[in-house]
N, C-alpha and C positions, 0 to 999 in steps of 0.2 A: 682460269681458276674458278672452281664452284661456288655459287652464292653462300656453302655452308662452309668455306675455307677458315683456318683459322688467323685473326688478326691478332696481329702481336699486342702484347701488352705492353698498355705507356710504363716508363719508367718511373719508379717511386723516388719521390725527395722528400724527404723531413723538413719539417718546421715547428721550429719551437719557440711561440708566443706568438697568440689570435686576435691581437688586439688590431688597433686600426689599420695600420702598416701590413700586418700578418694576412688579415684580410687581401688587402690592395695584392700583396704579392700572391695569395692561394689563388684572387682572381687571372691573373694575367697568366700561371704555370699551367693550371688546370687545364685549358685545352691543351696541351705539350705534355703532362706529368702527371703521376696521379699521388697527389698531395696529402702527406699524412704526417695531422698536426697535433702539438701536445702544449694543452695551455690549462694546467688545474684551475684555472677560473673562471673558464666559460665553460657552461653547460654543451654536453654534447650534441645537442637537439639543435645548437647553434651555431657548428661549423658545416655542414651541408650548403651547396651543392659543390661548390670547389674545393672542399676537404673534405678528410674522412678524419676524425678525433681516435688518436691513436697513444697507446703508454709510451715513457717515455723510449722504453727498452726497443718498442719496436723502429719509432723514429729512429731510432741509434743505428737501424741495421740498415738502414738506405744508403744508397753511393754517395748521394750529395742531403746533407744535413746544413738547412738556413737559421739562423738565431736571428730572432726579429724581437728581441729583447732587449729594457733600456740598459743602459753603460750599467749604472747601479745596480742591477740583479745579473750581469753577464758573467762575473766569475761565480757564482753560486750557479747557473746554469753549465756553465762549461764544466766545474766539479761532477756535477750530477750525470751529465751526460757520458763524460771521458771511459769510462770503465767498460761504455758497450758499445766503442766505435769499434768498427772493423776497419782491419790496415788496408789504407788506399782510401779510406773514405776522405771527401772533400767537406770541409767545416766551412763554413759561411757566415761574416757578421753584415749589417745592414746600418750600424750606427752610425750618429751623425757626426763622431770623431772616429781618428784612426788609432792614432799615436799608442793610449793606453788600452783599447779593446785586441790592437794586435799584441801586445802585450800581454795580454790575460790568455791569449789564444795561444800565444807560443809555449809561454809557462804550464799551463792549465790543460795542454791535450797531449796526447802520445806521443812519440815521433815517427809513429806510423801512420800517421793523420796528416793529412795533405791541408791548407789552409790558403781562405782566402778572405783579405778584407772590401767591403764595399761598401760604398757610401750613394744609394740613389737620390741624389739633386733635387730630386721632388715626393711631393706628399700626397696623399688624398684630393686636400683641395686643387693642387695646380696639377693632379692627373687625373681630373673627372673626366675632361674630354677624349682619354688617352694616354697612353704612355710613348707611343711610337714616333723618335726622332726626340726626346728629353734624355738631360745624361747622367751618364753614372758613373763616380769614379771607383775605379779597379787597381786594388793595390794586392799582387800577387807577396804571397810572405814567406809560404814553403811550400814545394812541388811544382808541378808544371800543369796539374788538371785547372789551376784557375784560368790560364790562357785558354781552354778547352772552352771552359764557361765563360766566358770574354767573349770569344767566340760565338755563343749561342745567343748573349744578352744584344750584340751588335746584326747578327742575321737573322735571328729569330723575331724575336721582340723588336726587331729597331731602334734599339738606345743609342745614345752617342756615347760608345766608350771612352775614358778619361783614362789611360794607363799612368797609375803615379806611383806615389811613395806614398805611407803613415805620414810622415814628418811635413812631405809638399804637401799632402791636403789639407792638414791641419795647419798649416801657415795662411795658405790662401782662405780658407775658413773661416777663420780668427774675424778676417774683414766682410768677408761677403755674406757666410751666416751671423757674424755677432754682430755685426751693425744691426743689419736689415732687423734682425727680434728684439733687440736692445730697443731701434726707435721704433717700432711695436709696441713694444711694452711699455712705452712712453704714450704714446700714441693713444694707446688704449686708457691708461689710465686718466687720460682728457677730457676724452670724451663726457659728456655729448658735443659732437664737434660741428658745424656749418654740413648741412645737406644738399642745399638748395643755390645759394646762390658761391658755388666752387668754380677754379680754373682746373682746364684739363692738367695742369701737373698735381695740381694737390688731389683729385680724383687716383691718378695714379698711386700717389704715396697709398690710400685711403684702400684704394685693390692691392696693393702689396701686403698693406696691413693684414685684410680680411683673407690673404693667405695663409698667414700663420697662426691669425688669432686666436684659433680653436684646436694648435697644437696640444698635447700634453704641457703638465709642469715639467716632466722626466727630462723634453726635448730640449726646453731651454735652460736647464740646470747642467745639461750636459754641453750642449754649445758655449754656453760661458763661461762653467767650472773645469769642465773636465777635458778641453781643448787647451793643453799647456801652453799658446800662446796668445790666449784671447785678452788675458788681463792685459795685455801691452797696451794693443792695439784700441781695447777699450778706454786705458788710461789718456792714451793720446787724445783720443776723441775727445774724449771730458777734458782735457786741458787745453783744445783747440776750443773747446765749446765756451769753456769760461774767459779765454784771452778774449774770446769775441764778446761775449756780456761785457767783459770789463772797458771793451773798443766803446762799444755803445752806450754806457753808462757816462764814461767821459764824455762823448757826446752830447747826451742828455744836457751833461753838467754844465758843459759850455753852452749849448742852446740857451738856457735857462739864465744865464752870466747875464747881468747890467751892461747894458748896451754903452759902451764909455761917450762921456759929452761930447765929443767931437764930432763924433760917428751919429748921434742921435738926430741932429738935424737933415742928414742924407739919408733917413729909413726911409724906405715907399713904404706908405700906409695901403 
């Protein structure tokens, strides 16, 4: 083959919304795809070199279109978008719930539109060093091209695919995302907390924290709010947390109890 042959061209995916995430993901497509994004609020001079800033009509026209938008603006994006999907196209969410974003997806696009939900386990901060071998869960919803991209996200990329349901992620969720930011956001609000002289688990807590700390509000309004089973699980926790205050306060209360006469001559001082 001649050095002037020609090389095929990567294949175009849409994405729509350039925000932190939108980023993380143009990075990692870009050498595979050639990525064409549409976010009316970043300036175009600021998606280069892993995207190309594209309206939203022509994003519309690509096989596979990602939505890296919060829950709160995702049925206004799916509206917007719906009208210039082409049948066979694959719709992609990236939200940190399932339940109600497949929801919006099913209602809100054509049924000539192929869909898929996904949920990547990680963010910015805990994918600075990488993405390769972090996981993702994959909840196919209509059609069979999401197994395709399953497929690519586990060979390609090297994620650890999660094949679930809406309902199973959003169950295991409830615990594993709404704690971890709940006592985050505890956490944070503490501060200023001991730097200096820590145990390696309170260190840990403290790198969990400085995972998420610089999330959006969007992330954790949608992790607590709009994961229909997180109030449960949150409730418990607070009612586990107060039975234990309340263990310790009687405690307290007895520590503090008159030591009765009989008993006071056997104190070691």
């Amino acid at each position: 083959m001649s050095s002037s042959a020609i090389v095929p061209l990567r294949p175009p995916v849409g994405l729509v919304g350039y925000g932190a995430f939108g980023r993380l993901i143009a990075r990692h497509l870009a050498p595979h795809v050639a990525v064409r994004a549409h976010d009316p609020g970043v300036p175009a001079a600021a998606f280069g070199p892993d995207a190309v800033a594209a309206e939203l009509r022509e994003v519309a026209r690509c096989p596979v279109v990602i939505l890296a938008t919060p829950v709160s603006a995702l049925a206004e994006a799916v509206a917007a978008l719906a009208p210039h999907l082409r049948p066979g196209t694959l719709v992609v969410d990236v939200g940190s719930v399932k339940t109600i974003p497949a929801g919006i997806l099913r209602e809100g696009l054509p049924a000539h539109v192929e869909i898929l939900a996904t949920h990547p386990l990680f963010g910015p901060q805990s994918a600075a060093a990488g993405i390769r071998g972090l996981k993702i869960a994959v909840c196919p919803v209509r059609g069979r091209r999401g197994l395709r991209a399953a497929a690519f996200l586990r060979r390609v990329l090297g994620l650890d695919v999660i094949l679930t349901t809406p309902e199973a992620h959003d169950r295991e969720m409830a615990a594993v995302q709404g704690l971890t930011h709940l006592i985050a956001k505890v956490l944070v609000e503490m501060e200023p907390l001991p730097t200096r002289m820590t145990t390696r688990s309170f260190d840990l807590i403290m790198q969990a924290v400085g995972m998420v700390r610089h999330d959006a509000p969007e992330v954790f309004r949608a992790i607590e709010r709009d994961n229909p089973f997180a109030a449960d699980v949150r409730g418990r926790f607070f009612a586990l947390a107060a039975r234990l205050d309340a263990d310790l306060s009687g405690a307290a209360d007895r520590a503090d109890a008159p030591i009765p006469p009989r008993l006071a001559s056997r104190r070691v001082l």
